[in-house]
HTML snippet that shows the backbone in 3Dmol.js (N, CA, C, O; Angstrom):
<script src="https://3Dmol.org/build/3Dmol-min.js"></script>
<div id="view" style="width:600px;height:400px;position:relative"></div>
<script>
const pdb = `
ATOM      1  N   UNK A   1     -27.613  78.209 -29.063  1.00  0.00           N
ATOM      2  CA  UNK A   1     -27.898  77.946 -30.445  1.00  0.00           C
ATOM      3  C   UNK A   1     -28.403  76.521 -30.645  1.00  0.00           C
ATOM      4  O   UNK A   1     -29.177  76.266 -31.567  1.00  0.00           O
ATOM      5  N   UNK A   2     -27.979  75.598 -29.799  1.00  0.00           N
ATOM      6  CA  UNK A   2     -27.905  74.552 -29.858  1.00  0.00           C
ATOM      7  C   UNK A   2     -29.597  74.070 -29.518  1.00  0.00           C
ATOM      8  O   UNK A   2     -30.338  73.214 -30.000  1.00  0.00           O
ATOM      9  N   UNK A   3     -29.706  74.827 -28.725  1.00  0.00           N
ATOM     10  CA  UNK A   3     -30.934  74.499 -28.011  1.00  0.00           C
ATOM     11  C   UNK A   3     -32.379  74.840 -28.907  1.00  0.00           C
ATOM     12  O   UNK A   3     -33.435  74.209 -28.854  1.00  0.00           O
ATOM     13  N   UNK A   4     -32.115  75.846 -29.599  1.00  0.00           N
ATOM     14  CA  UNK A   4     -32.871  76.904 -30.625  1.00  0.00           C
ATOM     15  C   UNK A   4     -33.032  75.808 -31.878  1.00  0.00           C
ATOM     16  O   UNK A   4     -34.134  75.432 -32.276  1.00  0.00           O
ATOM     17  N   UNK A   5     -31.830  75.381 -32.407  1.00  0.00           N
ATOM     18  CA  UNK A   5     -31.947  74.148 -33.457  1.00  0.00           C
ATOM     19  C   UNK A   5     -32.828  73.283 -33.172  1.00  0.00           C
ATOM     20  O   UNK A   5     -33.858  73.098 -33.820  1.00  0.00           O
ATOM     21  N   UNK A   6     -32.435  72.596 -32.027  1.00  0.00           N
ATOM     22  CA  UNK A   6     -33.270  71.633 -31.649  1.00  0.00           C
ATOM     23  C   UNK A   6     -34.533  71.919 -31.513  1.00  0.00           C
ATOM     24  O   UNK A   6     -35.064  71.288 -32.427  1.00  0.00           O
ATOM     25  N   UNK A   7     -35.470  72.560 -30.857  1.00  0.00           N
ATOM     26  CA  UNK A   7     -36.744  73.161 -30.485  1.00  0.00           C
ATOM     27  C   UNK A   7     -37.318  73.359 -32.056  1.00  0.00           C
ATOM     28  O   UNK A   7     -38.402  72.954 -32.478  1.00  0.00           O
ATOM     29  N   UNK A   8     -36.438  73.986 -32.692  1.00  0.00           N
ATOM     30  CA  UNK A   8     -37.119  73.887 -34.305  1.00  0.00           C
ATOM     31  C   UNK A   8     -37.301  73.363 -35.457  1.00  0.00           C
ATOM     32  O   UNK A   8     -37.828  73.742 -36.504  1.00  0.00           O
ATOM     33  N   UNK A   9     -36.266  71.500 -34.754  1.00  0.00           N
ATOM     34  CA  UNK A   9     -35.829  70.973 -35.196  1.00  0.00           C
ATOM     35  C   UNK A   9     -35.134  71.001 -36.619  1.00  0.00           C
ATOM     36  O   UNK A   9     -35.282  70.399 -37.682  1.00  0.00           O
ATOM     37  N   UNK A  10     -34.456  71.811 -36.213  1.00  0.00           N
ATOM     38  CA  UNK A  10     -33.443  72.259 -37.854  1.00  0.00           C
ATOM     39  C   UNK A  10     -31.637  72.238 -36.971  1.00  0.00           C
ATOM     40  O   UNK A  10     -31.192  72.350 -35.829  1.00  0.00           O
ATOM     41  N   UNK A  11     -31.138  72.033 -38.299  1.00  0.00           N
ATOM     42  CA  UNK A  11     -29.560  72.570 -37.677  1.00  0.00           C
ATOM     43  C   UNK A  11     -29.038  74.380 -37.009  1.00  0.00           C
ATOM     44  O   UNK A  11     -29.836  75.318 -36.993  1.00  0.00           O
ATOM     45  N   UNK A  12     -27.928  74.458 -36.644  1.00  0.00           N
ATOM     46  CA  UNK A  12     -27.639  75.527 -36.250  1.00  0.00           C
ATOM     47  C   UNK A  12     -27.616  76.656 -37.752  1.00  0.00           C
ATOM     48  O   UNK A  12     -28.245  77.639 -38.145  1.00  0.00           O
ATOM     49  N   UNK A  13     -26.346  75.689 -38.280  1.00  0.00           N
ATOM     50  CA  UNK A  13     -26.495  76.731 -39.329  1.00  0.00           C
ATOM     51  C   UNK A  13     -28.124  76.927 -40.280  1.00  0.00           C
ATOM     52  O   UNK A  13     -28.225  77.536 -41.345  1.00  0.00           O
ATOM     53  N   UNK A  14     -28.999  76.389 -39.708  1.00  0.00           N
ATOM     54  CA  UNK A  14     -30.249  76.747 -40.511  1.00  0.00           C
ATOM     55  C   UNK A  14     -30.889  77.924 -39.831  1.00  0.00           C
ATOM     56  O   UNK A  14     -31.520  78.859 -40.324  1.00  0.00           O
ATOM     57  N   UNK A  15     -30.512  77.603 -38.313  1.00  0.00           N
ATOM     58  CA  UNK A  15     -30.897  78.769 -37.007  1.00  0.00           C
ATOM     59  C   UNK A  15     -30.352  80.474 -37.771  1.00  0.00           C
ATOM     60  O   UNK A  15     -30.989  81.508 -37.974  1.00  0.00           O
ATOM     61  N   UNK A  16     -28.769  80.058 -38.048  1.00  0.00           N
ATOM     62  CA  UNK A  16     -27.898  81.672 -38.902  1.00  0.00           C
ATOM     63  C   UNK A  16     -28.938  81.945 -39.596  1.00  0.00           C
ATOM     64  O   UNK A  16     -29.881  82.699 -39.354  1.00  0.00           O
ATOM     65  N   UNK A  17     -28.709  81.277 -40.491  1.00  0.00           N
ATOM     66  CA  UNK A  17     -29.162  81.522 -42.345  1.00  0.00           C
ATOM     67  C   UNK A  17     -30.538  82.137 -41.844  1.00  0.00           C
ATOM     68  O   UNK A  17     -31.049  83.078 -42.452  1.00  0.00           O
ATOM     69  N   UNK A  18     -31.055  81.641 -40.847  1.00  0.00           N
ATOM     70  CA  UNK A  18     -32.710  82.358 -40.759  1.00  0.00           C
ATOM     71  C   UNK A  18     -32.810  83.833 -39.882  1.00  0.00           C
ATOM     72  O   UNK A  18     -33.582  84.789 -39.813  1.00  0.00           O
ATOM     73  N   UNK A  19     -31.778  83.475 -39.381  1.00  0.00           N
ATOM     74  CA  UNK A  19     -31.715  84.924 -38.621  1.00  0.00           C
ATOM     75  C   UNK A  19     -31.217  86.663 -39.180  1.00  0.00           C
ATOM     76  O   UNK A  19     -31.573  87.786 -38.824  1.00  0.00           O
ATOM     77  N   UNK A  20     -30.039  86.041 -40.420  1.00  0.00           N
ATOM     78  CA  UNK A  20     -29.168  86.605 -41.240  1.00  0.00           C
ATOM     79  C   UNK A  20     -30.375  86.992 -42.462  1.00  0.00           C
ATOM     80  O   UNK A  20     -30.307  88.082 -43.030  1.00  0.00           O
ATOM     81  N   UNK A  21     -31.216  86.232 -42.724  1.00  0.00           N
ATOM     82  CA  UNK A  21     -32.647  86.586 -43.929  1.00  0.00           C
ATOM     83  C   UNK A  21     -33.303  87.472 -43.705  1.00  0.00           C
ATOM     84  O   UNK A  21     -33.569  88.446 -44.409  1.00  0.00           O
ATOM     85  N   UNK A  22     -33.689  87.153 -42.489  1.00  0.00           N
ATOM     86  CA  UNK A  22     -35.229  87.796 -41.570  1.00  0.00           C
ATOM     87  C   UNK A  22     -34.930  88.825 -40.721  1.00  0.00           C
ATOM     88  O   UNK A  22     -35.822  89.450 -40.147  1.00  0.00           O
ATOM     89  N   UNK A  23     -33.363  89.150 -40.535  1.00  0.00           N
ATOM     90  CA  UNK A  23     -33.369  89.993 -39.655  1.00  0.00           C
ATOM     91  C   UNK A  23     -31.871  90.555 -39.515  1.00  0.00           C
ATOM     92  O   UNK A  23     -31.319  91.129 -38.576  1.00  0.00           O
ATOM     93  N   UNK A  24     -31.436  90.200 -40.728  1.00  0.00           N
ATOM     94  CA  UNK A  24     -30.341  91.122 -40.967  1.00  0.00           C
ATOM     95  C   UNK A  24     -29.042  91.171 -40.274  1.00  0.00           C
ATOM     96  O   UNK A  24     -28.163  92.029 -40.354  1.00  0.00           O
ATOM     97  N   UNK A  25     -29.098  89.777 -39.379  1.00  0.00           N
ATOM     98  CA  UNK A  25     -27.949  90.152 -38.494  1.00  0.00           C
ATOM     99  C   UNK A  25     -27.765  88.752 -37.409  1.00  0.00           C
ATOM    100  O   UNK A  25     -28.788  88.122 -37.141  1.00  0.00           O
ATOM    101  N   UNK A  26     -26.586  88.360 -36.879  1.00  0.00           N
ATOM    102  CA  UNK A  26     -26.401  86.796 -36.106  1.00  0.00           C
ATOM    103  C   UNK A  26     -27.324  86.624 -35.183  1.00  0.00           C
ATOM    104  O   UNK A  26     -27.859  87.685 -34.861  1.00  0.00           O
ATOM    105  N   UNK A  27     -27.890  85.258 -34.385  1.00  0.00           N
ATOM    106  CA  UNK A  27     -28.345  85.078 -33.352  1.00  0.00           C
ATOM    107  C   UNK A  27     -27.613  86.139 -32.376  1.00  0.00           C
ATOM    108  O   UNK A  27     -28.227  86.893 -31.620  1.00  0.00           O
ATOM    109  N   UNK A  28     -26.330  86.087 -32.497  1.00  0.00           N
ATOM    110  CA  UNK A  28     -25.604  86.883 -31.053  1.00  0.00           C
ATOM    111  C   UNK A  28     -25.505  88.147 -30.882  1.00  0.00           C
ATOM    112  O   UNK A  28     -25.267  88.749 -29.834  1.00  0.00           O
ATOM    113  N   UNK A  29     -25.704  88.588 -32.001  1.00  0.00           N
ATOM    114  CA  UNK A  29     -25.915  89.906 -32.108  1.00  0.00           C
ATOM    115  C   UNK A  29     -27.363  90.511 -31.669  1.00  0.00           C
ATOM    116  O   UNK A  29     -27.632  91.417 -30.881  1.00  0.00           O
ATOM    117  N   UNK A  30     -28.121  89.753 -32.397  1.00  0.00           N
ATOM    118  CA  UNK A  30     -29.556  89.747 -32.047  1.00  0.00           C
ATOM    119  C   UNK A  30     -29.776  89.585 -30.602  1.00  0.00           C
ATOM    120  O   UNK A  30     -30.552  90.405 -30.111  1.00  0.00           O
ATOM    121  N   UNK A  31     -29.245  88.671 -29.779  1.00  0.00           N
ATOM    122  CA  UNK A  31     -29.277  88.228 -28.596  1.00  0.00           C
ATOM    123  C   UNK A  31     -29.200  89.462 -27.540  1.00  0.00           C
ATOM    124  O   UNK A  31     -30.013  89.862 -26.706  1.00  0.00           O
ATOM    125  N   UNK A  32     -27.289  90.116 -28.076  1.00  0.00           N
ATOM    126  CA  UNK A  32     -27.042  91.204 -27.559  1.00  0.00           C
ATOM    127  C   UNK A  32     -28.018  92.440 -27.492  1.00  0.00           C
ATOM    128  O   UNK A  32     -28.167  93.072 -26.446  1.00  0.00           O
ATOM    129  N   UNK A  33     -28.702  92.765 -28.712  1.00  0.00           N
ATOM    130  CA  UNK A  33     -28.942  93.884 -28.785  1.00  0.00           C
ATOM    131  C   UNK A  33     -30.405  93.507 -27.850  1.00  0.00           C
ATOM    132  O   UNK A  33     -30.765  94.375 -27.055  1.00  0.00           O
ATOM    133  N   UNK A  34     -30.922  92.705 -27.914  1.00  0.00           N
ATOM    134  CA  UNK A  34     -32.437  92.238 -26.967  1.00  0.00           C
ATOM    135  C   UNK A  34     -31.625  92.909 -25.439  1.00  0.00           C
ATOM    136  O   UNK A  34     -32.169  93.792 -24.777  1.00  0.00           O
ATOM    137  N   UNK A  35     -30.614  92.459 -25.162  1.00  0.00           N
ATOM    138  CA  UNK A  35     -30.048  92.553 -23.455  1.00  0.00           C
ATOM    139  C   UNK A  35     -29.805  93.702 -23.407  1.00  0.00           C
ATOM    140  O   UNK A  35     -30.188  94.224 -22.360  1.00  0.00           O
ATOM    141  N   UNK A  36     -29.096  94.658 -24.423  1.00  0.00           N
ATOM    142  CA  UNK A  36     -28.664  96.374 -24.276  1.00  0.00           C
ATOM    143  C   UNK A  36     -30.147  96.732 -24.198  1.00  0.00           C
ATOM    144  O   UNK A  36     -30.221  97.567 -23.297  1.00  0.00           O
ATOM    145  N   UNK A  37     -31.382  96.507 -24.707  1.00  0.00           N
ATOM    146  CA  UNK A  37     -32.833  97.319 -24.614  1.00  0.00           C
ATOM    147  C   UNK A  37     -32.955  97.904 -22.905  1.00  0.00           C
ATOM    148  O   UNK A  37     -33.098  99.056 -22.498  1.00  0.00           O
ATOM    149  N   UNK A  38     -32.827  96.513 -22.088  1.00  0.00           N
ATOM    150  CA  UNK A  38     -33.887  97.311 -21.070  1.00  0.00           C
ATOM    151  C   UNK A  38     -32.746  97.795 -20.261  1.00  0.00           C
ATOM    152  O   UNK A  38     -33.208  98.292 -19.234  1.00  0.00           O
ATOM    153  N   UNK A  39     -31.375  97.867 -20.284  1.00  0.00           N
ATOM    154  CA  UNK A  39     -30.449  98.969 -19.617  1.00  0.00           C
ATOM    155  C   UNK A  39     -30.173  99.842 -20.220  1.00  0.00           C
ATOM    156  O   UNK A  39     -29.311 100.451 -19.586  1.00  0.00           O
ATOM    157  N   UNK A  40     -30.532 100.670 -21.764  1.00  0.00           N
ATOM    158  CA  UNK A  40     -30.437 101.961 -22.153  1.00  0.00           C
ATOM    159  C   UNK A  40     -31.799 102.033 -21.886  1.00  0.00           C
ATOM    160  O   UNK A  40     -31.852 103.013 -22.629  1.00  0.00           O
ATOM    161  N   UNK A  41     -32.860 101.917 -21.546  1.00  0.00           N
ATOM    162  CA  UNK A  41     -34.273 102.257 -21.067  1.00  0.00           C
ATOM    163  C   UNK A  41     -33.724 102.784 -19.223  1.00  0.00           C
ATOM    164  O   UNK A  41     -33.694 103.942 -18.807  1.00  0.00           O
ATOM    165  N   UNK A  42     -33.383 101.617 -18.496  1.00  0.00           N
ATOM    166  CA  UNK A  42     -33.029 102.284 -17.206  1.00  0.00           C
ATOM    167  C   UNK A  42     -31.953 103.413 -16.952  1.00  0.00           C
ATOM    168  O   UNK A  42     -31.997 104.327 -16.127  1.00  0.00           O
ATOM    169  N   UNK A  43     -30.828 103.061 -18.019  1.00  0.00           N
ATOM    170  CA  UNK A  43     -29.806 104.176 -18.151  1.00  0.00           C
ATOM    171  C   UNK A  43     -30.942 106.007 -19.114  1.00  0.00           C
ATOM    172  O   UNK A  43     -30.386 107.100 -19.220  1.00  0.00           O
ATOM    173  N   UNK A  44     -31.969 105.827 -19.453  1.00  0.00           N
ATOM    174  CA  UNK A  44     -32.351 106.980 -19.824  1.00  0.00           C
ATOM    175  C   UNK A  44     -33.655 107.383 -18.671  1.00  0.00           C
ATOM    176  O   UNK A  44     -34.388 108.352 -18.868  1.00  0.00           O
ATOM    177  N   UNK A  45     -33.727 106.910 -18.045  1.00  0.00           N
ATOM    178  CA  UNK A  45     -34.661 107.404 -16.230  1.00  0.00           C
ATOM    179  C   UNK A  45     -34.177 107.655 -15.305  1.00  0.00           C
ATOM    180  O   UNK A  45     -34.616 108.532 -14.561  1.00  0.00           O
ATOM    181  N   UNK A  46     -33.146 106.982 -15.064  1.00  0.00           N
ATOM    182  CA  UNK A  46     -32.343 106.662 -14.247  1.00  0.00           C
ATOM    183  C   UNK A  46     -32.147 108.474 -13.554  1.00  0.00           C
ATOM    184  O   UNK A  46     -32.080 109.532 -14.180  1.00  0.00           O
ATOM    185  N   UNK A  47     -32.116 108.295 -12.535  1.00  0.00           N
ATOM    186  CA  UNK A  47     -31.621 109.913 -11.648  1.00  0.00           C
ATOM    187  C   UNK A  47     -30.354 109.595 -11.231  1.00  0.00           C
ATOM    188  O   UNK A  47     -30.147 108.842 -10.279  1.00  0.00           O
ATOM    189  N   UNK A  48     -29.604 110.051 -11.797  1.00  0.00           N
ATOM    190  CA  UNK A  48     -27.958 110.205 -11.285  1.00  0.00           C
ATOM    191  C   UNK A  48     -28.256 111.044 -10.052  1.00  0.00           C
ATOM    192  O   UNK A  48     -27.821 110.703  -8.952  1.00  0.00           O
ATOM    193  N   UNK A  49     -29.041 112.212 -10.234  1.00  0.00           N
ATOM    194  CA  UNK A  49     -29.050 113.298  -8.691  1.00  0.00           C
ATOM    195  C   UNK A  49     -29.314 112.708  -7.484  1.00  0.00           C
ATOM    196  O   UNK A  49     -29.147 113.273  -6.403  1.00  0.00           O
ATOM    197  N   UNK A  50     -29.866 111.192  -7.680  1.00  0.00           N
ATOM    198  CA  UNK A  50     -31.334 110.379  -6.528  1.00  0.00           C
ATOM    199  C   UNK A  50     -29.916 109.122  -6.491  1.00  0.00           C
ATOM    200  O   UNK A  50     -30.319 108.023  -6.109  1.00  0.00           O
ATOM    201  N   UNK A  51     -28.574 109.159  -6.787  1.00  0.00           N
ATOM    202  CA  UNK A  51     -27.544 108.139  -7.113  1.00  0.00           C
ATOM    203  C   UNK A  51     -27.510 107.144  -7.582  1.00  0.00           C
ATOM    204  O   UNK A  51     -27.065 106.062  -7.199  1.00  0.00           O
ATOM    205  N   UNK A  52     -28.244 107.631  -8.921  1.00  0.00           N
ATOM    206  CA  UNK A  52     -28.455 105.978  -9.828  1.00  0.00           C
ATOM    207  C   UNK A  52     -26.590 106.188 -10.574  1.00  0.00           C
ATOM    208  O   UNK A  52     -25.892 107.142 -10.918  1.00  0.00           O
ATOM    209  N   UNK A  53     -26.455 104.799 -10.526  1.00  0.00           N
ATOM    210  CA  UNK A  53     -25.215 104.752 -11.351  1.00  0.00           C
ATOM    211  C   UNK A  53     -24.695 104.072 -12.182  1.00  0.00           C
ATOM    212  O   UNK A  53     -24.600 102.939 -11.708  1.00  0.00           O
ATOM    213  N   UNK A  54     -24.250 104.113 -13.276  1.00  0.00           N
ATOM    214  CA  UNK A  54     -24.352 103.032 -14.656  1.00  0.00           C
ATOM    215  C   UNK A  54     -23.842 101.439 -13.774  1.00  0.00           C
ATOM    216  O   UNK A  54     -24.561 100.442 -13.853  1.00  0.00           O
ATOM    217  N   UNK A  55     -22.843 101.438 -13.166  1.00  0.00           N
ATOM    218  CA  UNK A  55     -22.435 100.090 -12.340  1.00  0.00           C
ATOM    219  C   UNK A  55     -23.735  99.293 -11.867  1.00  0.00           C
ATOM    220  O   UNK A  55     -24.086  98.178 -12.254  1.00  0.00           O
ATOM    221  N   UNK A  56     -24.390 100.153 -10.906  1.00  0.00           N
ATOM    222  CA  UNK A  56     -25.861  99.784 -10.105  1.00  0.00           C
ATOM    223  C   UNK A  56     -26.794  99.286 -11.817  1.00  0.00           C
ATOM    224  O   UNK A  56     -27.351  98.213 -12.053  1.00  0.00           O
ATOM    225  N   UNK A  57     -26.716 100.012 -12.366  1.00  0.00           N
ATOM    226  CA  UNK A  57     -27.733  99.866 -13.445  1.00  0.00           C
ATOM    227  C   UNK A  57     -27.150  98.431 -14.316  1.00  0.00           C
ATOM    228  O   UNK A  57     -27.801  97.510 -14.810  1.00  0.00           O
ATOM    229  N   UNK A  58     -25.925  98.624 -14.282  1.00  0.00           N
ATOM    230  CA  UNK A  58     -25.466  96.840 -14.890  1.00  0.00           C
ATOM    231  C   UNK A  58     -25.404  95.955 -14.677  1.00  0.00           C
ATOM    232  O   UNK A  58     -25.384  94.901 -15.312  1.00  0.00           O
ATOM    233  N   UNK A  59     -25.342  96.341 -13.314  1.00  0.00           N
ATOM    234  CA  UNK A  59     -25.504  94.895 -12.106  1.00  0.00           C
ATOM    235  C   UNK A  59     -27.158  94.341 -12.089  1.00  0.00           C
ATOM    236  O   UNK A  59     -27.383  93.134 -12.001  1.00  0.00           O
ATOM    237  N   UNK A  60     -28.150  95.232 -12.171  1.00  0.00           N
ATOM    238  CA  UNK A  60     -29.168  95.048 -12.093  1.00  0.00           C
ATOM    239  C   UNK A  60     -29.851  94.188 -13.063  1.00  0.00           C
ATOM    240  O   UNK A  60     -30.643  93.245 -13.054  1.00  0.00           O
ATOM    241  N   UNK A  61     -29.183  94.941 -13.938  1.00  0.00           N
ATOM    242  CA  UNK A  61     -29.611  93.639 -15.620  1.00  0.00           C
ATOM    243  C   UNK A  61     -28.460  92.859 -16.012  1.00  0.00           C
ATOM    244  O   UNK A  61     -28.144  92.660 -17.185  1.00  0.00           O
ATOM    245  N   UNK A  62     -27.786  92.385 -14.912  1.00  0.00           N
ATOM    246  CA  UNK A  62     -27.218  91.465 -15.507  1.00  0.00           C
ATOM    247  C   UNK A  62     -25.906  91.418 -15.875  1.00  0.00           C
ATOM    248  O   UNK A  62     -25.300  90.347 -15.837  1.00  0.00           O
ATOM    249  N   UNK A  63     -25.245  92.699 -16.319  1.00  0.00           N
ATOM    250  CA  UNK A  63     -23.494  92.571 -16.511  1.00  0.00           C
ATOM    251  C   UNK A  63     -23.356  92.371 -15.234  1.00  0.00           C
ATOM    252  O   UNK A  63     -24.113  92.631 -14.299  1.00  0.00           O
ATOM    253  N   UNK A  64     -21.861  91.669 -15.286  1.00  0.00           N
ATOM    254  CA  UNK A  64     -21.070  91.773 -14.173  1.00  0.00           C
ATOM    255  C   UNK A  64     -20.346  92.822 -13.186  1.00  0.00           C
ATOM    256  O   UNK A  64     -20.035  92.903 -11.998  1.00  0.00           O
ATOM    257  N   UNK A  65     -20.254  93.633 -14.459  1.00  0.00           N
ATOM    258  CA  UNK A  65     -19.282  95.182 -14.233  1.00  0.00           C
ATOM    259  C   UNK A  65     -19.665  95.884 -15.138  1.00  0.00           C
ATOM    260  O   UNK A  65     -20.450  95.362 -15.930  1.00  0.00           O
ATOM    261  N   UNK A  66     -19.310  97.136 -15.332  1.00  0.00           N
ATOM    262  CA  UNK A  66     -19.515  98.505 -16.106  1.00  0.00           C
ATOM    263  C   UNK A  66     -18.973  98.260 -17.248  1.00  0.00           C
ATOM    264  O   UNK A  66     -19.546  98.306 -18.337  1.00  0.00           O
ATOM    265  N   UNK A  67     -17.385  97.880 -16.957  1.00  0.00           N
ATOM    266  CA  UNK A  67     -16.685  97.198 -18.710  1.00  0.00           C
ATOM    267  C   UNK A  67     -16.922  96.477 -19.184  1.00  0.00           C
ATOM    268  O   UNK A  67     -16.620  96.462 -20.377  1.00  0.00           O
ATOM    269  N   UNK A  68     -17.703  95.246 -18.547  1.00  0.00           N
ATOM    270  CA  UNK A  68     -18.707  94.125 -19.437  1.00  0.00           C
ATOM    271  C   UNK A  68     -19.559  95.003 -20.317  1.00  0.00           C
ATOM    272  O   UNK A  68     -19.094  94.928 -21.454  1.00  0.00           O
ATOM    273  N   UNK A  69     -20.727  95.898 -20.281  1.00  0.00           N
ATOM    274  CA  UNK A  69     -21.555  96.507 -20.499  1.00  0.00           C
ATOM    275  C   UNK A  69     -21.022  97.631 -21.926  1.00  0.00           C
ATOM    276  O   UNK A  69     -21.601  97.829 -22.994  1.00  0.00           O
ATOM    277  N   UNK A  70     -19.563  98.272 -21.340  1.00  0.00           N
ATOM    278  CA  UNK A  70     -19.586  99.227 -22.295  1.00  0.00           C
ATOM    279  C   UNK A  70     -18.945  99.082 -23.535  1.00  0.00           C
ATOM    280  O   UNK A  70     -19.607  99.811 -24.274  1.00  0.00           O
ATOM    281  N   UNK A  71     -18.168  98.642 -24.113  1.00  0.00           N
ATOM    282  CA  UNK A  71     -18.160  98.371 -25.586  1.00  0.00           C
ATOM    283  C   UNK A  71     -19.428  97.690 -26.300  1.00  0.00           C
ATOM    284  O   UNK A  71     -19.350  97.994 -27.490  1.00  0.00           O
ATOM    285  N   UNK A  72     -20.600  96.871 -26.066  1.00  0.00           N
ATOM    286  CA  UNK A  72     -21.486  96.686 -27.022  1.00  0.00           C
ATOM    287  C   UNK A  72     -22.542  98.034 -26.925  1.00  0.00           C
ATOM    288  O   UNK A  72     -23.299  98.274 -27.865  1.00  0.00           O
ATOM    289  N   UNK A  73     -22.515  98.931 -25.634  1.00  0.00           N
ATOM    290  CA  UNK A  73     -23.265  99.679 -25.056  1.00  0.00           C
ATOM    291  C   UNK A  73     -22.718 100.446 -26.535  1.00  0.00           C
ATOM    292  O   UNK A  73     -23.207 100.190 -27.635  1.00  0.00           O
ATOM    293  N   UNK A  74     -21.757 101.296 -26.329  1.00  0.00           N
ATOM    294  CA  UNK A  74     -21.199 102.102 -27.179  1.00  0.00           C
ATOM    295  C   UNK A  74     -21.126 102.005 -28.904  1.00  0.00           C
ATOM    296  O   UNK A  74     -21.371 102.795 -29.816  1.00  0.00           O
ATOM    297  N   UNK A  75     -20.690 100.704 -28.827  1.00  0.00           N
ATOM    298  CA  UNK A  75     -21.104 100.273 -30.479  1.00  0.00           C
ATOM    299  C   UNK A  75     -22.941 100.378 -30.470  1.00  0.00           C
ATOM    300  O   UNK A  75     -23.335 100.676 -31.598  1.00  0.00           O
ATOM    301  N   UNK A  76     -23.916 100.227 -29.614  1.00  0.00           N
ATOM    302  CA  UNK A  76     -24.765  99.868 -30.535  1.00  0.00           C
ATOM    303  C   UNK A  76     -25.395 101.409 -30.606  1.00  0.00           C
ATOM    304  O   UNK A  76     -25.898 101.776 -31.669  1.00  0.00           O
ATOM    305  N   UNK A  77     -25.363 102.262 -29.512  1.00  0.00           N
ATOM    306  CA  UNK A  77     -25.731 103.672 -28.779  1.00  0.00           C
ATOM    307  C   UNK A  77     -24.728 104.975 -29.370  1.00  0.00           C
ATOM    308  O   UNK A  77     -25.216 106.105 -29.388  1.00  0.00           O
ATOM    309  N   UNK A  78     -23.526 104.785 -29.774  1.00  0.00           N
ATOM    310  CA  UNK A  78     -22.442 105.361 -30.265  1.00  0.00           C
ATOM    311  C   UNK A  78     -22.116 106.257 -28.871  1.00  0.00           C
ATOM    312  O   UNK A  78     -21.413 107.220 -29.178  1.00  0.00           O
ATOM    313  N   UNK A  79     -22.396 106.223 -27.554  1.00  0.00           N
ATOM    314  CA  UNK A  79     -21.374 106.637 -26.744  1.00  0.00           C
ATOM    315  C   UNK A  79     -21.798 105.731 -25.711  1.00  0.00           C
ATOM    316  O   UNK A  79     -22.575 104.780 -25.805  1.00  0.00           O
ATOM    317  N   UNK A  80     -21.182 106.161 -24.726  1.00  0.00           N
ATOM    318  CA  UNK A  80     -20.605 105.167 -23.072  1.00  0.00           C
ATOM    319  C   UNK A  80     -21.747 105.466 -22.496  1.00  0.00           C
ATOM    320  O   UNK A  80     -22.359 106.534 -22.498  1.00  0.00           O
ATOM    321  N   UNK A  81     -22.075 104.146 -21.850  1.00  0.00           N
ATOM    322  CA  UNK A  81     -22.913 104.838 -20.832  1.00  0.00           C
ATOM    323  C   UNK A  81     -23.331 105.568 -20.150  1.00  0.00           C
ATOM    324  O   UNK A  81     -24.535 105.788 -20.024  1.00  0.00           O
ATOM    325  N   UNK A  82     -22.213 106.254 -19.400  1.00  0.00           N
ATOM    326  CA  UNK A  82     -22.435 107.108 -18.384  1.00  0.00           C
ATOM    327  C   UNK A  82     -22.870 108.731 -19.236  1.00  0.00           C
ATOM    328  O   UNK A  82     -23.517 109.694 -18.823  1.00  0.00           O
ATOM    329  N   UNK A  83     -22.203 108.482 -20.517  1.00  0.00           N
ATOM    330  CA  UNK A  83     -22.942 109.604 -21.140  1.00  0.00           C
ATOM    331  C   UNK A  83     -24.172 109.358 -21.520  1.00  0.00           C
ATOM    332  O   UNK A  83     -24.754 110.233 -22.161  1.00  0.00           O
ATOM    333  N   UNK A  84     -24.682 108.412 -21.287  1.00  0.00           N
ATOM    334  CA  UNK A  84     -26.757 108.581 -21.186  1.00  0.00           C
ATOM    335  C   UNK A  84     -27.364 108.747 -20.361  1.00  0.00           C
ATOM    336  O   UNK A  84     -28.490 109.231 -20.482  1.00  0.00           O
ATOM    337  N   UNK A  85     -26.732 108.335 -18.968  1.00  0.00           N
ATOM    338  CA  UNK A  85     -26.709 108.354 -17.681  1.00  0.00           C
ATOM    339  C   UNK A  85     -26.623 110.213 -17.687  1.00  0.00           C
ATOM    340  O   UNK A  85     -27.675 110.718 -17.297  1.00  0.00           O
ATOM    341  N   UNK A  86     -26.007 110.775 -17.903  1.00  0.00           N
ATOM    342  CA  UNK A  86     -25.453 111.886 -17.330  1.00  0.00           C
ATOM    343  C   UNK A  86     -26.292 112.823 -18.002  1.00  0.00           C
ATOM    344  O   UNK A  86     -26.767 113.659 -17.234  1.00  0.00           O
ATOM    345  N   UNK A  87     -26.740 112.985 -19.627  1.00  0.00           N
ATOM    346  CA  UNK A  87     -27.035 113.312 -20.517  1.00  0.00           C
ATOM    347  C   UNK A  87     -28.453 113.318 -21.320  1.00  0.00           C
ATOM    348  O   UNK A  87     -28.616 113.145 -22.528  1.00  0.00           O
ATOM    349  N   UNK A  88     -29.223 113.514 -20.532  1.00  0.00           N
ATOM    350  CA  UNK A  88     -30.145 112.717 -21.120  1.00  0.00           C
ATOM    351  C   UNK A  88     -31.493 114.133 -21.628  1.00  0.00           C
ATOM    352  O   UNK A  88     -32.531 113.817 -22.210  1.00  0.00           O
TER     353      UNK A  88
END
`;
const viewer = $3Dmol.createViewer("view");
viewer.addModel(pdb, "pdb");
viewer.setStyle({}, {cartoon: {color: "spectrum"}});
viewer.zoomTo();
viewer.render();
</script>
C-alpha cells in the first residue's frame, strides 16, 4: 500500500477511498481476487485424469498449501477447489 501511495504520490488512505469509489471494494481484496483469476482458470483445464491436483495447481501460482488457497477460493467461487478441479 505503501508503495502504491507513494508512486501516486497521495496517502494510503487516499489509495482506499480510490479503490472503495472506483471499484467497489479494498486494495486487498482487489489484490486477492487478481491472484484467485489465474488458479480458477488452471483449476478449470486442469486434467485430474492426466494427475493435475489442486495442491500442484497452488503451488504453481503461488500458495503455499491447498489451505492457504481455500477459504478465499471458496468465498469468492462459492465452493472448494477441488470441486472445480473435479467438476467442471
Amino acid at each position: 500500500m505503501a508503495d502504491i501511495a507513494a508512486a501516486a504520490n497521495v496517502s494510503i488512505r487516499a489509495v482506499q477511498c480510490a479503490f472503495r469509489r472506483h471499484l467497489n471494494t479494498t486494495p486487498m481484496a482487489y489484490l486477492r481476487a487478481v491472484r484467485l483469476k489465474p488458479r480458477h482458470h488452471a483449476l478449470l483445464t486442469a486434467d485430474p485424469s492426466r494427475g493435475a491436483t489442486v495442491t500442484d495447481i497452488a503451488i504453481r501460482w503461488g500458495s503455499t498449501t491447498t489451505p492457504a488457497l481455500r477459504p478465499d477460493y471458496r468465498h469468492t467461487y462459492g465452493v472448494n477447489p477441488r470441486h472445480t478441479l473435479h467438476n467442471r
